[in-house]
KETOR-157530 format. One record per residue (C-alpha): residue number from 1; z, x, y. Coordinates in nm, 4 decimals. Layout:
N
+-----+----------+----------+----------+
: num :       c3 :       c1 :       c2 :
+-----+----------+----------+----------+
: NUM :        Z :        X :        Y :
...
+-----+----------+----------+----------+
//
This chain:
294
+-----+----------+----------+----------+
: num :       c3 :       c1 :       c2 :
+-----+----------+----------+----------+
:   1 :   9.3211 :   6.8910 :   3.7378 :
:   2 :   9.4451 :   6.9590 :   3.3628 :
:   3 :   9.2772 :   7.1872 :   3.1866 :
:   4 :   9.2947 :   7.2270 :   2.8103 :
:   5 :   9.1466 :   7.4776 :   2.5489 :
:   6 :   8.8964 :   7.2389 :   2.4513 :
:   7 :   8.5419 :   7.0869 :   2.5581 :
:   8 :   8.6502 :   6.8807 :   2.8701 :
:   9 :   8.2845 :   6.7317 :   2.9633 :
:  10 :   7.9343 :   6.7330 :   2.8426 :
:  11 :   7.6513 :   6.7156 :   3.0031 :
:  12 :   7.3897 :   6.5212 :   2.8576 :
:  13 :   7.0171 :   6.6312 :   2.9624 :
:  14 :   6.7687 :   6.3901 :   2.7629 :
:  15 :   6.4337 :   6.5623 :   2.8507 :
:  16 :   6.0325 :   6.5062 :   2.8097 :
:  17 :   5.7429 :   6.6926 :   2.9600 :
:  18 :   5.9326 :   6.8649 :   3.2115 :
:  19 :   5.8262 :   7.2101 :   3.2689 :
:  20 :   5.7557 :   7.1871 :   3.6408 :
:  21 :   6.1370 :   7.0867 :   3.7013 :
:  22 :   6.3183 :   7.1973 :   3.4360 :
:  23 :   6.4109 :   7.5395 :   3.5128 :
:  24 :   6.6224 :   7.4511 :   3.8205 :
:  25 :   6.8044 :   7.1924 :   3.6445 :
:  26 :   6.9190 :   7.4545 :   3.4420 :
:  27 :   7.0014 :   7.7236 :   3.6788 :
:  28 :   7.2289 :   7.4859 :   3.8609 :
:  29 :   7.4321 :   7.3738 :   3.5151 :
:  30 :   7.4891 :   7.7559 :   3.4673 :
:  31 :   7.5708 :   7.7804 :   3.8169 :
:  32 :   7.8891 :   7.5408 :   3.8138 :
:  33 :   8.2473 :   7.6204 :   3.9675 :
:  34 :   8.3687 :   7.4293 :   3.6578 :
:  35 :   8.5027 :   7.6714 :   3.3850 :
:  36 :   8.2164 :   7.6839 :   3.0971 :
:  37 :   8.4195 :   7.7365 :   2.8385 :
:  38 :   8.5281 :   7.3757 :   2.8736 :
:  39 :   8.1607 :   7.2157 :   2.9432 :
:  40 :   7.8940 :   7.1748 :   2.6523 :
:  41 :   7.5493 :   7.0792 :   2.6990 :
:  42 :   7.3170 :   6.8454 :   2.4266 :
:  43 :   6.9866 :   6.8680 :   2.5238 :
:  44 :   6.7586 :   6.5494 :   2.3202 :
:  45 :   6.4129 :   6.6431 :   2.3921 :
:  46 :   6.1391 :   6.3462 :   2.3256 :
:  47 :   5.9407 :   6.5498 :   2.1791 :
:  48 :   5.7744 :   6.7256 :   2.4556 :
:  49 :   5.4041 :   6.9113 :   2.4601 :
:  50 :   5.4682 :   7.0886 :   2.7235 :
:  51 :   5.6773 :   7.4114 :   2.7640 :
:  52 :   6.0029 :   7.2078 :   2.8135 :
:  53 :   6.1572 :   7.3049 :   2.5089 :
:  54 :   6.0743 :   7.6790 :   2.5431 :
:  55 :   6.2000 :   7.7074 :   2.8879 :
:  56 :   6.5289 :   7.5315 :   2.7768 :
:  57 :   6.5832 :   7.7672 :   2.5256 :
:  58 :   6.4948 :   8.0902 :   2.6482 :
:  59 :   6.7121 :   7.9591 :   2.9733 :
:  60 :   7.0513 :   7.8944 :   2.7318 :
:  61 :   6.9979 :   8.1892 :   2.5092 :
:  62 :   7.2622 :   8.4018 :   2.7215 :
:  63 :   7.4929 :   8.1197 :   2.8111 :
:  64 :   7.8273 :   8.0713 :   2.7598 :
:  65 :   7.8304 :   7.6909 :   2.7539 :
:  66 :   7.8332 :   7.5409 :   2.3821 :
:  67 :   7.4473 :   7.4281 :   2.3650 :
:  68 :   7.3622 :   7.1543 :   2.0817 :
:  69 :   6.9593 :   7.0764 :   2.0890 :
:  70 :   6.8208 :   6.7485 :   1.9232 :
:  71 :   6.5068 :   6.5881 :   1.8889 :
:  72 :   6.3817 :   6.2255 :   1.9049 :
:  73 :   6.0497 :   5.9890 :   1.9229 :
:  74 :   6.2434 :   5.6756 :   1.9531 :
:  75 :   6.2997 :   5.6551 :   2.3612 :
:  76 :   6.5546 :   5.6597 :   2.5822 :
:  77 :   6.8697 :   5.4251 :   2.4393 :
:  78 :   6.8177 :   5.6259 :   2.1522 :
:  79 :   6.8627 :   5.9789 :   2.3223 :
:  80 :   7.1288 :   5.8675 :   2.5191 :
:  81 :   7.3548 :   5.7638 :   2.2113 :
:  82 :   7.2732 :   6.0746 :   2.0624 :
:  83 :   7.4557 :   6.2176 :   2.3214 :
:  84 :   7.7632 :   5.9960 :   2.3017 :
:  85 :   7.7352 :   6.0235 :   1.9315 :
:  86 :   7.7776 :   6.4159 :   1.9581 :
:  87 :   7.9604 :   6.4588 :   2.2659 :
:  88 :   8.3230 :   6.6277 :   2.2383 :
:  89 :   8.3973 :   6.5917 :   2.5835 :
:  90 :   8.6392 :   6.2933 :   2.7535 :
:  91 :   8.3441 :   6.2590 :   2.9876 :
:  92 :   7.9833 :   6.3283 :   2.9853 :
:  93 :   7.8079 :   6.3712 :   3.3280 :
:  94 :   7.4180 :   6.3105 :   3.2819 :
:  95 :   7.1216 :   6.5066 :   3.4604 :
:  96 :   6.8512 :   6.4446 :   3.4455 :
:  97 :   6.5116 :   6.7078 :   3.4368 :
:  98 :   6.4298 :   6.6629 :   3.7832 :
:  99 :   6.7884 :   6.6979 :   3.9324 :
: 100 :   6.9378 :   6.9914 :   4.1295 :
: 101 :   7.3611 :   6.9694 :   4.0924 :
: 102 :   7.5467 :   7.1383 :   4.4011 :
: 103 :   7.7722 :   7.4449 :   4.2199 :
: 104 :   8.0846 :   7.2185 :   4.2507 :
: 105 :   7.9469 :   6.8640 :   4.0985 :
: 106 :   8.1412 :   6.9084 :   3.7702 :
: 107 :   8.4376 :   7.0435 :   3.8816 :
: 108 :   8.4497 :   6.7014 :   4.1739 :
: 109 :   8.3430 :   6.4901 :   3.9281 :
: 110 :   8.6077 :   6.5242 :   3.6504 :
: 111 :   8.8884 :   6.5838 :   3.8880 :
: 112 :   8.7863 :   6.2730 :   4.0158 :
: 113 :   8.7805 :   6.0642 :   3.7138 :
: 114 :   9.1246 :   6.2266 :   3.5643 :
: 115 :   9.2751 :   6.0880 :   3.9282 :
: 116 :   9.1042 :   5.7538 :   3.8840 :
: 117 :   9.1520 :   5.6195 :   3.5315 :
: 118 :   9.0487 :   5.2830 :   3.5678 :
: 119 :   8.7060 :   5.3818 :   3.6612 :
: 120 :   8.4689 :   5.4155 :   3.3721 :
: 121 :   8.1399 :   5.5565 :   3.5266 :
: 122 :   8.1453 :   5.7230 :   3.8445 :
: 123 :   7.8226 :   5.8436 :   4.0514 :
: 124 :   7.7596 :   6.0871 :   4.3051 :
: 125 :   7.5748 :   6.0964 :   4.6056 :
: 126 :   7.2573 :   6.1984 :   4.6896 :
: 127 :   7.1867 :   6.4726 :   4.9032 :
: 128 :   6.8310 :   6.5764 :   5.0423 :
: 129 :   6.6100 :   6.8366 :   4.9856 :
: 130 :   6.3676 :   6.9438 :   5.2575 :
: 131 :   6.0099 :   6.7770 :   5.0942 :
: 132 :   5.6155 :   6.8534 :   5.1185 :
: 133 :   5.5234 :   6.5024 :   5.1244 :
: 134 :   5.5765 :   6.1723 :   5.2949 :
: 135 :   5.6455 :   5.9928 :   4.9870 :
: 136 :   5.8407 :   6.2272 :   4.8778 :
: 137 :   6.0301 :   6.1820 :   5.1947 :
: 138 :   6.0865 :   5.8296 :   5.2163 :
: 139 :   6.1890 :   5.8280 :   4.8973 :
: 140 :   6.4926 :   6.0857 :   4.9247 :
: 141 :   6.5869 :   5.9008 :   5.2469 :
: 142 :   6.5794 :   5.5535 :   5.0731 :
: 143 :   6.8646 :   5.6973 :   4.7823 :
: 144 :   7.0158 :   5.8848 :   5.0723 :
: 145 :   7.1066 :   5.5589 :   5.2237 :
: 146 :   7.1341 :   5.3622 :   4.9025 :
: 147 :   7.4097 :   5.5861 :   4.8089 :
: 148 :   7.6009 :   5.7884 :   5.1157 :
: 149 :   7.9163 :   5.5737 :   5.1379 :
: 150 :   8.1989 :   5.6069 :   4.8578 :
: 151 :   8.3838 :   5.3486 :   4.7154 :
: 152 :   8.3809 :   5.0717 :   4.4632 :
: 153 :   8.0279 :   4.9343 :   4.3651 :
: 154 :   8.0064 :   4.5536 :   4.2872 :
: 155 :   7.6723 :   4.5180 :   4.1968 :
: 156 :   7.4278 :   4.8205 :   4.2607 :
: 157 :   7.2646 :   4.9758 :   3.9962 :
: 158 :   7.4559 :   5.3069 :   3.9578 :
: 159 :   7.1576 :   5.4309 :   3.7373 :
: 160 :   7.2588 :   5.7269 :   3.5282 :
: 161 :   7.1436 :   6.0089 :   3.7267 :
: 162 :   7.4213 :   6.2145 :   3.8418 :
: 163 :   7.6865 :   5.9751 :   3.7215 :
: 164 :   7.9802 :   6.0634 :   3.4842 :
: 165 :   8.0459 :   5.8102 :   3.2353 :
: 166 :   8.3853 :   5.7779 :   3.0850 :
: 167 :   8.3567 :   5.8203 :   2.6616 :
: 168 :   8.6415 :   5.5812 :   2.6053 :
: 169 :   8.4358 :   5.3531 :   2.8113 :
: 170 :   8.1176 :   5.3781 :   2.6754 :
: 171 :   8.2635 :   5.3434 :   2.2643 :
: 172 :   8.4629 :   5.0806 :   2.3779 :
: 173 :   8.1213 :   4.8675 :   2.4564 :
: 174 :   7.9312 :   4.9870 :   2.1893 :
: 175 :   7.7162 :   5.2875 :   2.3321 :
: 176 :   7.3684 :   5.2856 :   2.4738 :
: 177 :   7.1335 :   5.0256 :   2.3108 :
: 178 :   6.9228 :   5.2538 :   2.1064 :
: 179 :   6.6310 :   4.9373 :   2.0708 :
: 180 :   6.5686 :   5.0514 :   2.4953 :
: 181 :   6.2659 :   5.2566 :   2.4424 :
: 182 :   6.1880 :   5.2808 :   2.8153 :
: 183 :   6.4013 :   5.2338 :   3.1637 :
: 184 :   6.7136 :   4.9520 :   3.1763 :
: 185 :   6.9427 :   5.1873 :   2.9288 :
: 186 :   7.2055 :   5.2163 :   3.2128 :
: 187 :   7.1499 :   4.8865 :   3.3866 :
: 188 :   7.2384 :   4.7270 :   3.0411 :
: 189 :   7.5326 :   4.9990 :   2.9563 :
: 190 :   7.6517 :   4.9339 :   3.3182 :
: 191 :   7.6801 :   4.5620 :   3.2718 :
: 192 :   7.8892 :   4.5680 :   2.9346 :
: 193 :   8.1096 :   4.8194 :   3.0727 :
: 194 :   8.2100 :   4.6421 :   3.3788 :
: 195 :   8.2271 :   4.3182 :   3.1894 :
: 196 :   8.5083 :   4.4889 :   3.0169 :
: 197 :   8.7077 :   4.5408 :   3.3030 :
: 198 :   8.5980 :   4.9266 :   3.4172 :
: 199 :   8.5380 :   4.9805 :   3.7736 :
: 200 :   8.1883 :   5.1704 :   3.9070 :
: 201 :   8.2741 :   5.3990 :   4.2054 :
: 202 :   8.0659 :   5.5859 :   4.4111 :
: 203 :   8.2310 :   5.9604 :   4.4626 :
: 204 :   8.1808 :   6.2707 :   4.6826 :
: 205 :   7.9455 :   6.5127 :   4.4782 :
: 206 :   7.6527 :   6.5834 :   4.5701 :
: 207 :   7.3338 :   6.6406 :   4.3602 :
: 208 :   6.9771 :   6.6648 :   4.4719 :
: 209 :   6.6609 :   6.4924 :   4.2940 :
: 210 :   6.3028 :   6.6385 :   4.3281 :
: 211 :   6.1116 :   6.3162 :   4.4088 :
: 212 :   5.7453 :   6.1787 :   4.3556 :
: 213 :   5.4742 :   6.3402 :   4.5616 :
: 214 :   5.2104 :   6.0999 :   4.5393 :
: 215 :   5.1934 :   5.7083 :   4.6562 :
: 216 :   5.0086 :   5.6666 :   4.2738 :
: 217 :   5.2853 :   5.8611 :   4.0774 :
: 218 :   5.5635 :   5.6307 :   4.2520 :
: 219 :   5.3596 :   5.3347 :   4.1754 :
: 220 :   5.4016 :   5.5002 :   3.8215 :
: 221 :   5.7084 :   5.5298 :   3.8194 :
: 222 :   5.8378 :   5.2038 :   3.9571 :
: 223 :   5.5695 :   4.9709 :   3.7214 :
: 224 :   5.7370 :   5.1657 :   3.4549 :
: 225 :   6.1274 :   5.0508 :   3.5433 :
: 226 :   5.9997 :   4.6911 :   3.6009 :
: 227 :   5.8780 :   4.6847 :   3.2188 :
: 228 :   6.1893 :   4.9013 :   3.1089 :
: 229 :   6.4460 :   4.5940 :   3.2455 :
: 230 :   6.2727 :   4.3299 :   3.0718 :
: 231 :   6.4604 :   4.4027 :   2.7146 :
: 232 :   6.8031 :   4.4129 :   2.9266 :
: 233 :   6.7467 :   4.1484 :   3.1071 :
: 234 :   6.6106 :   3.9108 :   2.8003 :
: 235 :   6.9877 :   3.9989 :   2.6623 :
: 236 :   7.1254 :   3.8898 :   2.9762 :
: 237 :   6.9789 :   3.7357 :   3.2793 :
: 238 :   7.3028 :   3.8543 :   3.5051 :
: 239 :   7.2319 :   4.2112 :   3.4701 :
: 240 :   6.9901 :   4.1722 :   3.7358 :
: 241 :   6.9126 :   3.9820 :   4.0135 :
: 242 :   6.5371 :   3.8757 :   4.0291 :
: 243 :   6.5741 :   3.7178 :   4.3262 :
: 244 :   6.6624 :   4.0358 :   4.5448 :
: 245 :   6.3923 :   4.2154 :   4.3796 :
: 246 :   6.1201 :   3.9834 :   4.4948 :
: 247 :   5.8778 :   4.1880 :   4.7548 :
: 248 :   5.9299 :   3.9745 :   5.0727 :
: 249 :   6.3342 :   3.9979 :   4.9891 :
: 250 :   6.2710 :   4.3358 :   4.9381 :
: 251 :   6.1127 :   4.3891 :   5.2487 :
: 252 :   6.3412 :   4.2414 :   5.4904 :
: 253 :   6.6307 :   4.3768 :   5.3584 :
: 254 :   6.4806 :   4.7029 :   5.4180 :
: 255 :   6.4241 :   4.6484 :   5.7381 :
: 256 :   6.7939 :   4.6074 :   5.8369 :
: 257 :   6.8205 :   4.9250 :   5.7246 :
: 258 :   6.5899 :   5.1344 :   5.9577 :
: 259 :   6.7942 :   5.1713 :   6.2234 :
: 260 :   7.0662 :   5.3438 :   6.0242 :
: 261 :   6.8159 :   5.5735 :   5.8869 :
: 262 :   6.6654 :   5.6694 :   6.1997 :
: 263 :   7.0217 :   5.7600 :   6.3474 :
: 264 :   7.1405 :   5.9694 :   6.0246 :
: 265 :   6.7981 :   6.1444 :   5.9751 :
: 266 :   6.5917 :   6.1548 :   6.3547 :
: 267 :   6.3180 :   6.1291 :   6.1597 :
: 268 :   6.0049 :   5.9090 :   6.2809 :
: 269 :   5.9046 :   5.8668 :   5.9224 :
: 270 :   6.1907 :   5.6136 :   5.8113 :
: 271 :   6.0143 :   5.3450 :   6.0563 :
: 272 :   5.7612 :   5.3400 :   5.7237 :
: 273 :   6.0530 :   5.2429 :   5.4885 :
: 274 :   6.0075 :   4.9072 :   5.4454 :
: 275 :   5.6406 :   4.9631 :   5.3641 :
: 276 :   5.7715 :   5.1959 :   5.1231 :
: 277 :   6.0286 :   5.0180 :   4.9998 :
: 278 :   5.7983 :   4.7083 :   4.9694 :
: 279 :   5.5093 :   4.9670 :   4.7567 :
: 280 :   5.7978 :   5.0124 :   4.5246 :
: 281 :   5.8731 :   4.6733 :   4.4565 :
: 282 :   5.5686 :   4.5195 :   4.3900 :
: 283 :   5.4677 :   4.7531 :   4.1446 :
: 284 :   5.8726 :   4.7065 :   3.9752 :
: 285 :   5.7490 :   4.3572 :   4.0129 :
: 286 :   5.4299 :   4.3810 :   3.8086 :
: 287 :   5.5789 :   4.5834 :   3.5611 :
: 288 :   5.8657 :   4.3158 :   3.4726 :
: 289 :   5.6108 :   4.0413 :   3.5098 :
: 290 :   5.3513 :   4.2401 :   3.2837 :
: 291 :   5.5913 :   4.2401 :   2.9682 :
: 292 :   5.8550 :   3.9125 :   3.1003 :
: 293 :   5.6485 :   3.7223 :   2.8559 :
: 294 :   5.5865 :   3.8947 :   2.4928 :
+-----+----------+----------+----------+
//
């Protein structure tokens, strides 16, 4: 890998009512291999009323990696661009609150996108922490799975958590669409930047996500993306297919997959994933339905 005397990658850490995760998000930034002098972080806090914002600070105070802070009430395509709008690095790598990195996710990451240079966003996989609940459970399996081989991605949402996104890439399509308040941000950034010509891979790192604990916080969660996608996919129905999405689609494609999961993890619980899977959906389903038609 080439290293320069300059900012090489930021990571971008767009935040909001986080203390209960925040601090090990942290620790494992100022934990990476990759040399900090060439890393910067921009934190763009929503505005939090928790302790987020204390924690963050107190936690950078000693740190050697450049730290810019920001603030924003305008959601999530907005703190995003705030990021690529500040960012000296060739690459910015985004984390997200609840995310653990493994100590050598930068250093993979950016090696691999300085050996690949036709790819413009590149994720990593998901690893899998040992969890207190079921939900919890099923739901690190279920990303496990959705994400374990590498390799060139067609059509799966990459998301943005614990991808590194290209800069040239992202200017060249115009940045994040700062009118995204909620979720869809990256489904819509993802689309444009394929569309002009970048490949999506799927590469080695590993980084770890604290998930959900409760049946009614994934519920939450998931009626929250569903009403997140509608503005992206209003802009363009190809973004997303609706039809895959649909609950009894859902559901037996998530069957086919129980076998696999059984054999990677031994665990009895995966034989619930398509009832998981299927919880998920319909509540995706009700969100995109609930705001398909302002």
């Amino acid at each position: 890998m080439k290293r320069k005397g300059r900012i090489k990658l930021t990571i971008g850490l767009c935040v909001k009512n986080a203390e209960a995760t925040i601090e090990d998000a942290l620790d494992s930034i100022l934990n990476q291999s990759f040399p900090h002098e060439l890393m910067e972080l921009i934190v763009v806090d929503g505005f939090s009323k928790d302790r987020t914002l204390d924690i963050i600070k107190n936690k950078l105070k000693d740190s050697k990696i450049k730290t810019k802070i920001f603030r924003e009430r305008k959601g999530l395509g907005h703190a995003r661009q705030i990021v690529v709008d500040n960012a000296e690095g060739d690459y910015i790598i985004w984390v997200d609150a609840d995310m653990i990195l493994s100590r050598d996710f930068v250093e993979k990451q950016v090696s691999f996108m300085e050996n690949n240079a036709k790819v413009g966003i590149a994720k990593g996989r998901y690893g899998m922490l040992k969890e207190s609940s079921l939900v919890a459970t099923l739901e690190d399996v279920e990303f496990f799975l959705s994400f374990r081989n590498e390799g060139e991605v067609n059509s799966t949402p990459l998301g943005t958590s614990g991808c590194i996104y290209r800069v040239e890439a992202v200017k060249q399509v115009g940045g994040f669409d700062p009118n995204i308040e909620g979720a869809g941000e990256d489904i819509d950034i993802e689309n444009r930047i394929r569309s002009a010509g970048w490949l999506l891979y799927v590469a080695s790192a590993i980084f770890y996500e604290k998930r959900r604990n409760s049946w009614r916080s994934l519920w939450n969660e998931y009626f929250w993306h569903g009403r997140g996608v509608v503005h992206s996919f209003k802009k363009n129905r190809r973004v997303i297919n609706i039809y895959k999405m649909m609950p009894p689609v859902a559901l037996l494609m998530e069957l086919l997959r129980v076998p696999t999961a059984y054999r990677l993890t031994r665990n009895m619980a995966v034989l619930l994933l398509p009832l998981h899977y299927l919880f998920k959906r319909i509540a995706w389903f009700f969100g995109f339905l609930k705001d398909s038609f302002k």
